[in-house]
C-alpha positions in Angstrom: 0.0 0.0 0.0 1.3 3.3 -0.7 1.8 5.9 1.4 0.3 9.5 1.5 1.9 12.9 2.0 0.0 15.9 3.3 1.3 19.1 3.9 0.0 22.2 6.1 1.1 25.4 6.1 -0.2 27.9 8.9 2.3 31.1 8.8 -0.6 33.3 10.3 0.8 36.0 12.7 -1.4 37.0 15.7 -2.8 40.9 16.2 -1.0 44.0 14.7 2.3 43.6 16.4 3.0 40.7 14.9 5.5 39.1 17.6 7.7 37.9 14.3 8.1 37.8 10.6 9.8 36.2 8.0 12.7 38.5 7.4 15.6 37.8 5.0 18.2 37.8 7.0 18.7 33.8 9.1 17.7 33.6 12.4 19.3 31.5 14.9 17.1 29.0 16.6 17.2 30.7 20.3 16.1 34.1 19.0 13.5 32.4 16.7 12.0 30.8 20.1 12.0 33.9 21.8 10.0 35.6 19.4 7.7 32.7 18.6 7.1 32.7 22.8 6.4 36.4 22.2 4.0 35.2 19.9 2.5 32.8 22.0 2.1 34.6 25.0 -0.8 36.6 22.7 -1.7 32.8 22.7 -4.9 33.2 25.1 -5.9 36.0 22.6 -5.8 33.4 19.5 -7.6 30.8 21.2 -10.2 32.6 22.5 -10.9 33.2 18.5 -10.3 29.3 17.8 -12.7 28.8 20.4 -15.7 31.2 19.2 -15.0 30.4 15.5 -14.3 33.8 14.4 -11.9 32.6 12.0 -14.1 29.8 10.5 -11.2 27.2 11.5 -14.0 24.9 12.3 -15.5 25.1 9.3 -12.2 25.0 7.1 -10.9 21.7 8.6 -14.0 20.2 8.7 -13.2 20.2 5.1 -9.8 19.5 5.6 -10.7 15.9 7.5 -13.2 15.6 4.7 -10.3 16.1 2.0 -8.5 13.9 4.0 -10.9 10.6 4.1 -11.9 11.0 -0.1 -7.9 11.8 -1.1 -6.4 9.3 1.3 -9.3 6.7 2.6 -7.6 4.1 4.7 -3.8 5.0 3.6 -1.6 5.6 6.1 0.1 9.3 5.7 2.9 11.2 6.5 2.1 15.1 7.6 4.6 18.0 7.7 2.9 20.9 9.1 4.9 24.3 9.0 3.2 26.7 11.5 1.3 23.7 13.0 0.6 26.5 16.5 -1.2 24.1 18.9 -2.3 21.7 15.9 -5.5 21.6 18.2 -7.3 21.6 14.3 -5.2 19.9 12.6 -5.3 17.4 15.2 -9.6 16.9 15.0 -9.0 17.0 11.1 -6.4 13.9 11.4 -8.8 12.2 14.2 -9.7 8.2 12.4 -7.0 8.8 9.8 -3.5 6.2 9.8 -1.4 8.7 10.5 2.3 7.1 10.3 4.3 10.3 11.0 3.6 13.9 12.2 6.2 16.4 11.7 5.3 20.1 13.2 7.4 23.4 13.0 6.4 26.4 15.3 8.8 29.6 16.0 6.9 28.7 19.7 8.3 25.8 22.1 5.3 27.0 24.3 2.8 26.0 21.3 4.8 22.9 20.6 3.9 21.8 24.3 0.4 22.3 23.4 0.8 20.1 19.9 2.1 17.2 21.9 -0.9 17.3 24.1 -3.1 17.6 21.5 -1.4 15.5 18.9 -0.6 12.5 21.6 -4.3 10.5 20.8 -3.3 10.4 17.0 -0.6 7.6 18.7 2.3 7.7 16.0 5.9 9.1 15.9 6.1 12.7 16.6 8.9 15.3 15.4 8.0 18.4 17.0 10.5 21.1 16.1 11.2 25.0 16.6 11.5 26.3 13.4 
């Protein structure tokens, strides 16, 4: 059976001071975890929008899990999720699928604490990185 690749990509930036940006110049990893904490400590802000829906993120992966089950049906996938936050979503979405591998990037170790929380019932290998 072949395996499945999906791919994520969440680079949204929370309220007008966006704690950071992709700039040109490289970043080291330390000062890209500082800023993505930054980031995350407008975290209660974010998720009190996850949780009323104002963005429609219920609505969109929904679809997403639907996209999911007709693309992939009992295949097992791989997922590489750049900007996966608290993959609280992503993690619903990926709820009855074979996942074989999650791989998540956040500039936040604080979010990445809240991924492996959320991600841990999905019960396969994950790679949780700041990045």
């Amino acid at each position: 059976m072949k395996q499945g690749v999906f791919v994520s990509l969440n680079l949204g930036c929370v309220g007008q001071n966006n704690a950071y940006r992709v700039l040109p110049e490289k970043r080291s990893g330390a000062v890209m975890a500082q800023q993505g904490d930054k980031l995350f400590e407008a975290w209660s802000i974010y998720d009190r929008a996850l949780s009323n829906n104002t963005m429609y993120h219920d609505e969109i992966f929904e679809n997403v899990a639907l996209l999911l089950r007709d693309h992939f049906d009992d295949r097992p996938i791989s997922v590489l999720d750049l900007g996966c936050g608290s993959a609280k979503h992503i993690a619903q979405a990926l709820a009855g699928q074979q996942v074989s591998r999650y791989v998540g990037y956040d500039l936040s170790q604080i979010a990445l604490d809240h991924a492996r929380e959320n991600l841990a019932r999905l019960k396969c290998p994950l790679n949780l990185e700041i990045g």
